[in-house]
C-alpha positions, 0 to 999 in steps of 0.5 A: 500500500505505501508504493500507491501513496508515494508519488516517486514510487512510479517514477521513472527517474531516480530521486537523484539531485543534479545540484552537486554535478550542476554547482562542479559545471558551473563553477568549471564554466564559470571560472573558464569564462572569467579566464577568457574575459581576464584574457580578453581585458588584458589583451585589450580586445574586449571589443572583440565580439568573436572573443564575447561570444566565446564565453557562451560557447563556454558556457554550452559546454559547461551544460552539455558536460554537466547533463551528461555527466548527470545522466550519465553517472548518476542516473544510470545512462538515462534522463529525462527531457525536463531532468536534462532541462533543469540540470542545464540551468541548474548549470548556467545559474551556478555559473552566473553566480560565480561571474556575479561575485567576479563582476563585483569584486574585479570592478568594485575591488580589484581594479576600478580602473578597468570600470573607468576604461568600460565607460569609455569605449562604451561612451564612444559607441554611444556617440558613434551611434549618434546618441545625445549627451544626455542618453549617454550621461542616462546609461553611464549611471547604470555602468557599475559594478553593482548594476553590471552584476545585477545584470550577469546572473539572469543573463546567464541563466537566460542564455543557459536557457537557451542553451539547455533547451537544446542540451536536453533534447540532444541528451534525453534518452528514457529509460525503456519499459521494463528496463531491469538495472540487473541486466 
């Protein structure tokens, strides 16, 4: 009688959380994108859209290895769609977490002067495409690190979104009926 009461009982994925192999991924994605952009800063070609483009790529394989790994280690080969979906932005939310505190501690703490130099090459596209002075002065209140951090994290899990939409559906593999682990 406790199998009809208990709604797991019937599931055909195990009750196995994504939480610890999505925080390892995100932290690996994370910290790889935050190498890029201190690369890219260093190098002085933040500019380059290639290279800001790169940190998603970074960020898709950081979902596809962390679902993966997931299925493929915790749960026995097999994962659902919406279990593929959720560990994918479990993923990209771990790893817009550690850019979050990145953000806030490069800019606010570690070099502020990098801050002052984003202003003004975002100043200068601002002119370039024909914006008034007050627009500009408007949007260069937002350039801070606080406001930039705010930003990151449900950017990050937006495009993780995105990217786990994908990630899920290449990934799924149900578990076929009357599949016997001991087999």
């Amino acid at each position: 009688m406790e199998t009809m009461n208990d709604p797991q009982a019937h599931s055909t994925q195990p009750r196995i959380s994504p939480v610890k192999t999505a925080i390892k991924w995100g932290l690996i994605a994370g910290a790889a994108m935050i190498i890029l952009s201190m690369i890219t800063y260093y190098a002085g070609m933040t500019q380059n859209t290639t290279l800001q483009w790169l940190s998603y790529l970074l960020l898709a394989l950081g979902v596809f290895l962390g679902t993966r790994e997931h299925r493929d280690r915790d749960l026995g080969g097999f994962i659902s769609y919406g279990r593929g979906l959720g560990t994918g932005v479990l993923v990209s939310l771990f790893s817009g977490l550690l850019l979050t505190v990145f953000i806030l501690l490069f800019y606010g703490v570690i070099d502020t002067g990098a801050l002052d130099e984003l202003k003004r090459v975002q100043e200068d596209a601002m002119y370039e495409r024909g914006m008034s002075d007050e627009q500009i002065e408007m949007s260069m209140k937002f350039v801070t690190p606080g406001m930039m951090a705010l930003f990151t994290l449900p950017t990050m899990t937006f495009f993780g979104l995105i990217i786990s939409l994908v990630v899920a559906a290449i990934l799924k593999r149900n578990r076929p009926p009357f599949y016997d682990e001991q087999e």
